[in-house]
N, C-alpha and C positions, 0 to 999 in steps of 0.2 A: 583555306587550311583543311588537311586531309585528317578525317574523324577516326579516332581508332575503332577496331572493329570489337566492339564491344554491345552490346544491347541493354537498355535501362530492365528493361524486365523479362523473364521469360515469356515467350508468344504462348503459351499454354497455362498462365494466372491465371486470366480470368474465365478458362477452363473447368480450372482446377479452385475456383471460389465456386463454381456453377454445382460443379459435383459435392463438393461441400457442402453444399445447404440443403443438399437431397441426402446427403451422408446421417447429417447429423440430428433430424427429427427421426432416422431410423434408430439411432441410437438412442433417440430417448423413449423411441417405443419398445424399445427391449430394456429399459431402464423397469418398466413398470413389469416384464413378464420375467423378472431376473428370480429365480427359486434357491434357496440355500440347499448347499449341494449335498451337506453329509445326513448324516440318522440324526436324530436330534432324540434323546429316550433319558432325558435328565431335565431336574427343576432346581429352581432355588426360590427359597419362598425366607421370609422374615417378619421381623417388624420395626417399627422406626420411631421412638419417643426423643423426648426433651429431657434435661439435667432432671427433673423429678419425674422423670418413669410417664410422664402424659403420653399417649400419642399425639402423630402428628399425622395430620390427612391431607394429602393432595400432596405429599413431597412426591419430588421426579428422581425415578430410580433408573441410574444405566448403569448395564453391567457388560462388558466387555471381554472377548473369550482373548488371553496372552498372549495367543500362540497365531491364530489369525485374522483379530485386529476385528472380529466379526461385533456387531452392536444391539444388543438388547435393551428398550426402553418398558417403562412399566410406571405407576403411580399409585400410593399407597389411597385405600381404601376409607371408610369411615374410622374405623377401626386400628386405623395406622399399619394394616398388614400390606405386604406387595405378593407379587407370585410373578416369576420370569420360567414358561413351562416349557419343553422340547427343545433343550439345549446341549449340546454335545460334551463327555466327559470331556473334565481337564482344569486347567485354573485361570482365574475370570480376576477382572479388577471391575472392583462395585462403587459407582459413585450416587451419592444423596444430595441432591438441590430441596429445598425448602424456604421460604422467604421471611428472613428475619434470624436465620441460622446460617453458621457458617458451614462452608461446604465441607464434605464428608466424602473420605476417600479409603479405599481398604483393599491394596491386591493381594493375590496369591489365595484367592480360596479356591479350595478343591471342590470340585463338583465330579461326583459317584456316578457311573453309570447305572442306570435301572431304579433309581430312590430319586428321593426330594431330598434338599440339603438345607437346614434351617440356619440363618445366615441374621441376627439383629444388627439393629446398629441405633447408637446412640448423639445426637446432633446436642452442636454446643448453641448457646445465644449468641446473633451477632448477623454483621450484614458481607456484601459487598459493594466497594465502592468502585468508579471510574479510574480515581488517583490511584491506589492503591496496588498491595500485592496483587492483580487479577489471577485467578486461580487458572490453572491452564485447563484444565477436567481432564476429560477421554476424546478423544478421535474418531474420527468416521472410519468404516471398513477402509483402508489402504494407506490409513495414517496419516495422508496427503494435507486435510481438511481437518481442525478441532471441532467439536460443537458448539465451543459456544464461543461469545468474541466480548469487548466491551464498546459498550454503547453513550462514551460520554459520562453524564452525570445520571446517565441510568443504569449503569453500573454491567457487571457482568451479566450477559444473557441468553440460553441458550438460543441458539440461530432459527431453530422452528417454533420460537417465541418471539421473534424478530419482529417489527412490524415496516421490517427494509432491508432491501439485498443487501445479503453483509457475508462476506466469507474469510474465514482466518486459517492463512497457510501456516504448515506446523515447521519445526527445524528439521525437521524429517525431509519436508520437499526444502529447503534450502542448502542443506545438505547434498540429498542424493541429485540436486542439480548444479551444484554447485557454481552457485548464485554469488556474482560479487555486486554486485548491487541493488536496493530495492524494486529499481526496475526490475532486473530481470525476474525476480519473484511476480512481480506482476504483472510477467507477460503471459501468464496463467490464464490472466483474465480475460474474453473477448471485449470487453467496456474500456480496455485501457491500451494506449501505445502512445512509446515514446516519440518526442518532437525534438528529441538532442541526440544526439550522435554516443553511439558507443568509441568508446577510447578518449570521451569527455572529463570536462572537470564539475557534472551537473548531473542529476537525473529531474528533467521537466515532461511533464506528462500531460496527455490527454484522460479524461475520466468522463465519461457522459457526453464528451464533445467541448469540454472546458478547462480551459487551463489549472493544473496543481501543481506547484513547484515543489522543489524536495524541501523547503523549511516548513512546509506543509504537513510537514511527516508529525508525530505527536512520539512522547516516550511516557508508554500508561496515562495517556490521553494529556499530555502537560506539551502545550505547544512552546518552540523556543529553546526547548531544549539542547535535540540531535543537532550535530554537524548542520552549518549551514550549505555546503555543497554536498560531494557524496557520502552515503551511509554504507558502510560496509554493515550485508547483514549477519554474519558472523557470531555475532552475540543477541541475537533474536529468539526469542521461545517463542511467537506466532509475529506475524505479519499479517493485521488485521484492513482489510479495505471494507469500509460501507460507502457504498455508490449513493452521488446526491449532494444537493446539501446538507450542511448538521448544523445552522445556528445555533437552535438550541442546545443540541446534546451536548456540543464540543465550543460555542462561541464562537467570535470571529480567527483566522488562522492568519499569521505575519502577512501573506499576502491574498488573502480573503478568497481564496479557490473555492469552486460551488459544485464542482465537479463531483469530487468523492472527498473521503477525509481517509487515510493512513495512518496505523497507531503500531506504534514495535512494542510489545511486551520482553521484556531483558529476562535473561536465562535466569535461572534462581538455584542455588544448591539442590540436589534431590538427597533422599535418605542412603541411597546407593551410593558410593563414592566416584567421583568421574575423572580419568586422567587419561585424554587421547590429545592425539597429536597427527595434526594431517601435513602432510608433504606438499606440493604441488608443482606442476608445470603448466605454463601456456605457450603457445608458439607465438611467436619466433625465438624466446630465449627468455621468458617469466618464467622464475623458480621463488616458489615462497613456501612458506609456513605456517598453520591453526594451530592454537595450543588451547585447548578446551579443558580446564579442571575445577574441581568443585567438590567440597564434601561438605557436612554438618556434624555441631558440634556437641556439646553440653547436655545437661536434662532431657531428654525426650529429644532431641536433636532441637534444640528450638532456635541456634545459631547458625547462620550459614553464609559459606563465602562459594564464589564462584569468580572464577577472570577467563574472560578469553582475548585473546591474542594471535595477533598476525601481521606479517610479512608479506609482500610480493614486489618484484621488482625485474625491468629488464623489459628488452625490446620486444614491441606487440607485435602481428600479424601486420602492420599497417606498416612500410617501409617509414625509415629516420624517424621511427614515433618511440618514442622511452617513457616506461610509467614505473613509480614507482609509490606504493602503498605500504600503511602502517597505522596499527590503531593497537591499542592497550585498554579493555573495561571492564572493570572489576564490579560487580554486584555481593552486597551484603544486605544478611535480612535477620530477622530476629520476628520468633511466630510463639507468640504466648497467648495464655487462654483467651487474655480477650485485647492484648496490644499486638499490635505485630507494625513493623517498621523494616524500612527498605533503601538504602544508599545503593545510588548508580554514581560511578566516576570513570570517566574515559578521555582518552585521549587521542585523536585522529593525526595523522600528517599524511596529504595526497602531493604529489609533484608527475608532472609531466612535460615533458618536451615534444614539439610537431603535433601538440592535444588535435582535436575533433573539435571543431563549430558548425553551427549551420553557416548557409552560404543563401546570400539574397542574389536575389531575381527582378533586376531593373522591370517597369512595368510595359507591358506590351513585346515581350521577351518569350520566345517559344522556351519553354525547358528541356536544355538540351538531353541526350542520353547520359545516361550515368557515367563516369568514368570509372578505372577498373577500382576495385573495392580494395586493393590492396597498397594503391598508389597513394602516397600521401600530398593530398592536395590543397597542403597549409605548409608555412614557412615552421621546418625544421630546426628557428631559432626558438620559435612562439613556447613558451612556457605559462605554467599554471603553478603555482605552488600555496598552498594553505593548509593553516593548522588550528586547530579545536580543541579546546579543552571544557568539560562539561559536568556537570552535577547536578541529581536531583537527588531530593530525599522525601520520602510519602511515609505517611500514618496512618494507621487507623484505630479507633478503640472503642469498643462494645460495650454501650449503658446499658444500664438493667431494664429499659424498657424496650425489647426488641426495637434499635435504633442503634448506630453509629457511627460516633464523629472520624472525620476522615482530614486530613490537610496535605499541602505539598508544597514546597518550593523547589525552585532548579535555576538554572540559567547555563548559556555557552557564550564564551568570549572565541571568536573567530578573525582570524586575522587573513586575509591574502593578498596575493599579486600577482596579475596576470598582463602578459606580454602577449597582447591579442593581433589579430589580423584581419576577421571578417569579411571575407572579400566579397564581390559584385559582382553577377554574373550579367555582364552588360551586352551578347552577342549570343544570337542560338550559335554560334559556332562554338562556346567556351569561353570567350576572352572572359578575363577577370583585371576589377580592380580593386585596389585595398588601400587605405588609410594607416597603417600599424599605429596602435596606441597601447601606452603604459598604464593600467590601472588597479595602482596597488590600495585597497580599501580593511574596511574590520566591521563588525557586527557587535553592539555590545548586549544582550538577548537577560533579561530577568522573568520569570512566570512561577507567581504563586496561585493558588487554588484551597478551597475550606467549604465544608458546608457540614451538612446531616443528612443521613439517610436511612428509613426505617419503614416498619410498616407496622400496621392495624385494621381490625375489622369494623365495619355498619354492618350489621345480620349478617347476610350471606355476601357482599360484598368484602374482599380484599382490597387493601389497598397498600401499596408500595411508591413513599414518596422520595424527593431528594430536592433539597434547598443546597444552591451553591453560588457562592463569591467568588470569582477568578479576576485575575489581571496579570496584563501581558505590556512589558515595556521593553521598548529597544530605542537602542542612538548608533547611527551608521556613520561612517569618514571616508570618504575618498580622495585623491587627487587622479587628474587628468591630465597625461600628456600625450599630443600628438607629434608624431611624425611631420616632419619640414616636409618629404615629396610621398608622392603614392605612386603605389608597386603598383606593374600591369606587369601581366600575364595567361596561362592561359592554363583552363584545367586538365586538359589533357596532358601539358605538357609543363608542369609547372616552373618557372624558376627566378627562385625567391630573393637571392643575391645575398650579401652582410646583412646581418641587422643593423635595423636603423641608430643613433645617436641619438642621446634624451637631453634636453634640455628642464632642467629643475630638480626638483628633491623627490628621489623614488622611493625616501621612506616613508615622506608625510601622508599623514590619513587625517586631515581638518575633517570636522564635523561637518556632515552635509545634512540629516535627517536626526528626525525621533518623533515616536509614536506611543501613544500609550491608548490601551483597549482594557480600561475596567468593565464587570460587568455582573450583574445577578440573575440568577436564576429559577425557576421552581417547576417540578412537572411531577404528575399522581399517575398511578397505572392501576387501574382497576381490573379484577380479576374476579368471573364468576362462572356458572356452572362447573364446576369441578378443573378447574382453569383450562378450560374450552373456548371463554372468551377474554379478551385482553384488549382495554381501553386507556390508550394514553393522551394524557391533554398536560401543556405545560405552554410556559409563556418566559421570554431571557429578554432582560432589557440591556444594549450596550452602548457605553458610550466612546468613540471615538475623537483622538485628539492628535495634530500632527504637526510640525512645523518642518519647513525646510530653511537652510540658510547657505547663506554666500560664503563660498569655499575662503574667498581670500578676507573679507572681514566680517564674519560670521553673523553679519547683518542676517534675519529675518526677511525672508524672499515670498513665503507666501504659510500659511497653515488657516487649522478650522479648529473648531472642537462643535460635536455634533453626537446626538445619542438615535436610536432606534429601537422598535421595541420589535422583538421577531416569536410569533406565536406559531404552535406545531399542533395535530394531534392525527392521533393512528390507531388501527384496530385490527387486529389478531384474529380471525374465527378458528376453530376445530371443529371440521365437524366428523371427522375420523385423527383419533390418536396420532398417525403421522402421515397427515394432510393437515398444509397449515393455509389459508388464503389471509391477506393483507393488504389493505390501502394507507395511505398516510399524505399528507400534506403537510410540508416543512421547508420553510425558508432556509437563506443563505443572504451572509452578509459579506459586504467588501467595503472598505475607505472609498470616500468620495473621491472622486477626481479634481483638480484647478484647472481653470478654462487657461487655454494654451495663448501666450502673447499674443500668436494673429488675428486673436478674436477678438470683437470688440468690447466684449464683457471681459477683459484678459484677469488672471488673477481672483476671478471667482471662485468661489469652493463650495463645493454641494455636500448634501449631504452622505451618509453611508448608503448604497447601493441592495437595494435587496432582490433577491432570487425567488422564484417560485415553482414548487415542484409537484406533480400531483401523479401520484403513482400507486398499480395495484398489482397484486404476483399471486403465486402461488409455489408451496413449495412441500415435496412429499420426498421422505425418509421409510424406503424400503428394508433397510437396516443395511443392506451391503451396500446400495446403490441409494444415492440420493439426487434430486433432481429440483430447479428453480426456474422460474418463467415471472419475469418483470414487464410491465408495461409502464410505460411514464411520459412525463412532457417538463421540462426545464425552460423556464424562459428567465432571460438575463438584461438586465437594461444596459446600453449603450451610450457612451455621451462622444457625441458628432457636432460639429461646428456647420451651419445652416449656411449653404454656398451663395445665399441670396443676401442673409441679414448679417452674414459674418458672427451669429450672435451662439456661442458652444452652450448645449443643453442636452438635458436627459430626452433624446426625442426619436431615438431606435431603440432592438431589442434584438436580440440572436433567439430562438426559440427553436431547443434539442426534442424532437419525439425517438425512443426508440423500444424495441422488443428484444428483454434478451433471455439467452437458454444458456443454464449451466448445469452441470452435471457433475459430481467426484465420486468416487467409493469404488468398489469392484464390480463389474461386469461377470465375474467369475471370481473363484478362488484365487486362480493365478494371472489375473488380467484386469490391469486399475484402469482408469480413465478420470481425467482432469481437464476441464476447458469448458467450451463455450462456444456459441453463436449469437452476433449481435450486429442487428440490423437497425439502422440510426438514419434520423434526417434533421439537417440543421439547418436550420432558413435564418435569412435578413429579414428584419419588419421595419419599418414605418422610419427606413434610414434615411430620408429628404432626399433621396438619389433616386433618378430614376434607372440608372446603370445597375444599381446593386440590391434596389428592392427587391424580394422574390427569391434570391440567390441566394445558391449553396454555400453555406458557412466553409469558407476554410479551413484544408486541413483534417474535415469529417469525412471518413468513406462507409457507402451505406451499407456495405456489409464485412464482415468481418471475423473469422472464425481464428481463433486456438483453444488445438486440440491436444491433448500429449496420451499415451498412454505408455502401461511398464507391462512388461511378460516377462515371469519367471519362467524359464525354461523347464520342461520335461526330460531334455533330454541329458543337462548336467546343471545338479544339485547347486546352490548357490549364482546361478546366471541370469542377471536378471537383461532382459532387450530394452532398450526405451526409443520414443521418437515421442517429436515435436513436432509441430506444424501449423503456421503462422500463415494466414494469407487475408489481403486485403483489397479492397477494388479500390478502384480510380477515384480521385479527390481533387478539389482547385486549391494551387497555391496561392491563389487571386481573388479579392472579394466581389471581383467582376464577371469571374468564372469565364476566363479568356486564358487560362494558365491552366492544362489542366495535368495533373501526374497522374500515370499511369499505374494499373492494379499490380500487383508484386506477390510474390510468398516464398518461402523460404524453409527449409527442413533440417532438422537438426537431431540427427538421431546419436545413438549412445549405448554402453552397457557398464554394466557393473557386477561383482563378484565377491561374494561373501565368503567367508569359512573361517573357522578356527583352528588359532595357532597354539602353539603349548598350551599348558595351562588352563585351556577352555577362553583365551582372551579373543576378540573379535578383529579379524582386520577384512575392509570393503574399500578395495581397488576400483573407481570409477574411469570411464574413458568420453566425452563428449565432443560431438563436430557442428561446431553453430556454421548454420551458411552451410551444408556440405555439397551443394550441387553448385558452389561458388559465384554467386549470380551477382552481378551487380543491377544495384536497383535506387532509385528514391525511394524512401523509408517515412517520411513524414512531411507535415509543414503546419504554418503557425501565420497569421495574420502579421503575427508580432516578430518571430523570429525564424523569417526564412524556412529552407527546408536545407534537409536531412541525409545526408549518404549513407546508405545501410553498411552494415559491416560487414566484412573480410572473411572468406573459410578461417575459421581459428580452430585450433585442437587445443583441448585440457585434460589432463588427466592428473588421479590423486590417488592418494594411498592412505588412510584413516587406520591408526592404532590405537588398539584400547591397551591399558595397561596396567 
């Protein structure tokens, strides 16, 4: 069979990864020698007390210039005074962190050229929590990046208080990239890429070199919540990733990922009123619609509703592929002096026809070259369709002893059916074979959460603690039906014939699983020298419980119940204002596995899986330019079936080292920079093979760089340039490392254009080209799920009205 003439990657990747990684420690040498560009001949200075006029020492003061997004940090003295000095006229937004206070926010002050401007501000009693409102704060220079993120049951925190790579993208970069799925938000990141096909019905990820799925996602840290397939992030005010595991912070997640944890904080009313509406197109014929609104209401504004909305539908970039999206989520909140309360309700519907799967790779099978990215190489019947509907609701309320209670419950009922294909790629020449099967299933998801969080001094010690309850239950249904014959074909030249005829009922969903993950918590952060040092220690005990049963008489087929206790701690130094250095060590938990029928132990259930991570960085805040360096080692146990005793045990390990560099904020006034470099090694341990011992973990390539940056133009007002640029080296689809994919990358540049229309109202015309040097390539791979055809040149463009 004559191969089309197409190539898996360009001959110039792993070039172009080379130059990369000489590129980008130059960039972070010019991270450090970045000088702010204008006259700076103004101060603001103040003070900052409690409901009775005390002062308050050691609050963290940032103050923020309106106009361009520039960062001023400062901490109040013995005395409660702060001083933010050679700051350029104009008007600033001032925020106050203090611990045991709630946060403290105040824009539009005027700052005088040539004077000091005296600025107080007064902080209520009160905390934050995980569950709760998380307050968004202020932004790094280029608004890319917030400062601070939430960290679990250790509540909101700023990020150069961190004691773990943690970064939270704002709606700012979801927006101006216009991001329809959480992946793509987190292709920002060099630690992370997908292992599912774009124009899927999933977003499954790699994070650290370990599997997250998207029910992994958390909404203000409440797992269980969000959509069980794709998350439109549309109604996002940050998109939070902490790399690692987070037993403790966050507990175990539906399917116990150790990789990183992901948390969506939902849009909230602002005091401004908001009513925009973005348009859109995608190629080959997706035309949809955002409808973003929101105001507040009552006394001091202390009511607020916000919904956003949207639409997209119509044939993708991918030949015979139809997608069509829709979601509805309204957030409400209610902010009093010391309750405040928060409803998320939403509503998802995804459908597609000719979807994206991965595609396996019989063993001892070269991987052919890629076929063209535009050819759809799934049966044109195959459909996906699912719908979601979801609710949380969170509290918080402020006792009189700097301390407060927090709670939440939520759940999502999900339902779908997919008409799958999955095919085999059984020949380096292409052939494929496939199985087609019907599997319509549901997810039934409940997760509450409660505790206390507060703080108090010993002498000069601080201390910030947080006791928490959670639990997390679900019951899953599916039925199974196959196809009578299996389809061959071939991928170059696909052709799929009728769909197949089902035999049984395509609406049953019998009970097949449920799980339930109670658990408690407690962890203290101590805080001394002028909080220059930051020491956390905490301990989550959880217990795990699971039963599966027999689809047709809902017989008990196998379960455990099993508990584990998972202990952390970490430590923060300063030894300059913004230089922050960190280590920490903190587990990660998963469900035990059951030994699989061919073993002789069949029907065994072990216990919860624990993860171990041990990791140190460093991270410094130039104020325009900020910059992180992570070093770490994850090891994950493995349970394998012994080829000699037949007997299935905990008796391998995968063990992830890597180094990674990120960077966000402005390079200049008018030049951001966003991304990363990350260089990973994943090994097999002590797997009873001697074929696989030694070997590169699948799926992990050792280097890995995105980088994006924006330029406003000089030469016409309102234009801004952007590019992207993804590149990855060579990885095994094989745990034998006899399969190997070749390095890829991809560029995706862009622009966009601001100005005002009547009225002083804003409208920002975007244009982007993912893919644009149209390459085809493998994209990914998974031990578990096959690999990945990267996606299609696609064009987007939108048009955002404020009104």
């Amino acid at each position: 069979m004559k191969l089309p003439n197409s190539t898996c990657v360009r001959t110039t990747a792993p070039a172009r990864l080379r130059i990369a990684a000489l590129i980008f420690p130059v960039l972070c040498v010019l991270m450090f020698s970045v000088q702010r560009l204008h006259a700076q001949n103004a101060a603001l200075t103040g003070l900052i007390t409690d409901p009775s006029g005390a002062v308050i020492q050691h609050a963290q003061v940032t103050l923020a210039d309106q106009r361009t997004s520039a960062v001023w940090k400062a901490t109040t003295n013995d005395r409660g005074l702060y001083s933010v000095p050679n700051i350029a006229p104009g008007k600033y937004t001032l925020d106050v962190d203090a611990p045991g206070f709630r946060h403290y926010k105040q824009a539009d002050i005027n700052v005088d050229p040539a004077q000091a401007v005296a600025f107080d501000a007064h902080l209520q009693v009160g905390g934050t929590s995980q569950s709760v409102m998380v307050t968004a704060g202020t932004d790094y220079a280029g608004g890319q990046v917030a400062t601070n993120a939430g960290l679990g049951m250790l509540g909101n925190r700023d990020i150069m208080d961190t004691p773990f790579n943690v970064i939270s993208y704002t709606d700012q970069t979801v927006a101006n990239q216009q991001a329809q799925s959480i992946s793509e938000v987190l292709n920002n990141n060099a630690s992370v890429h997908s292992i599912w096909p774009q124009g899927s019905n999933n977003d499954v990820l790699y994070i650290r070199g370990f599997l997250v799925f998207n029910e992994d996602v958390s909404l203000n840290g409440l797992f269980g919540v969000l959509p069980f397939q794709l998350i439109n992030p549309d109604f996002a005010e940050r998109v939070e990733l902490q790399q690692g595991p987070s037993a403790l912070l966050n507990g175990i997640s539906p399917s116990g990922g150790v990789g990183g944890t992901v948390n969506v904080v939902p849009k909230r009313a602002t005091d401004t009123p908001i009513f925009r509406f973005t348009p859109s197109y995608g190629m080959n014929s997706q035309f949809g619609g955002h409808l973003d609104a929101g105001r507040r209401f009552g006394t001091d504004k202390a009511w607020g509703a916000r919904f956003n909305g949207s639409i997209r539908g119509g044939n993708t970039a991918v030949q015979q592929q139809y997608e069509r999206v829709g979601d509805a989520v309204a957030g409400l909140d209610y902010r009093g002096n010391h309750l405040r309360v928060g409803l998320d309700l939403g509503y998802i519907n995804n459908y597609a026809t000719g979807y994206a799967e991965p595609v396996y790779l019989n063993t001892g099978i070269q991987l052919p070259q890629a076929p063209k990215a535009t050819t759809n190489i799934f049966a044109p019947w195959s459909l996906w369709n699912s719908y979601d509907g979801f609710a949380a609701l969170r509290a918080e309320y402020d006792l009189p002893f700097k301390a407060t209670l927090f709670g939440s419950l939520g759940g999502d009922n999900n339902k779908y059916t997919y008409l799958q294909t999955q095919p085999t790629i059984t020949s380096s020449t292409g052939d494929l074979d496939t199985t087609p099967l019907q599997f319509p299933g549901r997810n039934n998801t409940r997760a509450e959460e409660g505790g206390i969080q507060g703080t108090f001094k010993t002498g000069p010690i601080h201390h910030s603690y947080s006791v928490v309850g959670s639990g997390l239950t679900r019951e899953t249904g599916s039925n199974l039906l196959i196809a009578a014959n299996d389809i061959y074909t071939n991928l170059y030249h696909p052709v799929w014939g009728d769909a197949p005829t089902w035999d049984g009922n395509l609406n049953a969903r019998p009970r097949t699983s449920n799980f339930s993950y109670p658990g408690v918590a407690g962890a203290d952060t101590l805080s001394a020298l002028n909080n220059r040092l930051f020491l956390t220690l905490g301990l989550r005990r959880q217990h795990v419980t699971t039963h599966s049963f027999n689809r047709t008489t809902q017989a008990v087929t196998a379960s455990y119940s099993e508990g584990a206790t998972t202990p952390a701690f970490a430590v923060v130094g300063k030894p300059l204002k913004n230089l922050s250095l960190y280590g920490n060590y903190i587990e990660g938990l998963q469900p035990g596995s059951t030994a699989p029928s061919s073993a002789k132990n069949a029907d065994q259930v072990f216990p919860p899986y624990r993860s171990k991570q041990y990791e140190v960085g460093a991270k410094l805040d130039l104020g325009r330019l900020t910059g992180t360096l992570s070093l770490y080692q994850i090891q994950q146990p493995n349970a394998v079936t012994n080829p000699d005793t037949l007997i299935y045990g905990i008796s391998g390990r995968q063990r992830n080292r890597g180094l990674e560099l990120n960077t966000f904020g402005e390079l200049r006034k008018d030049l951001r920079v966003l991304g990363g470099l990350t260089f990973m090694k994943g090994t097999q341990l002590n797997t009873g093979n001697n074929t696989t011992e030694g070997k590169n973990a699948p799926g992990i390539p050792n280097v890995q760089l995105n980088l994006g940056l924006e330029w406003d133009t000089f030469f016409a007002h309102g234009l801004t340039l952007t590019a992207q640029t993804t590149d990855t080296s060579h990885q095994y689809a094989d745990v034998v490392n006899t399969q190997p994919m070749p390095a890829w990358g991809i560029f995706n540049p862009g622009a966009r254009y601001s100005f005002r229309r009547s009225g002083e109202k804003q409208l920002v015309v975007k244009g982007d080209v993912l893919n644009a040097l149209g390459d085809n390539y493998w994209a990914g791979t998974s031990a578990t799920y096959g690999i990945v055809r990267g996606g299609p040149r696609t064009f987007r463009l939108s048009a955002t009205f404020d009104f």
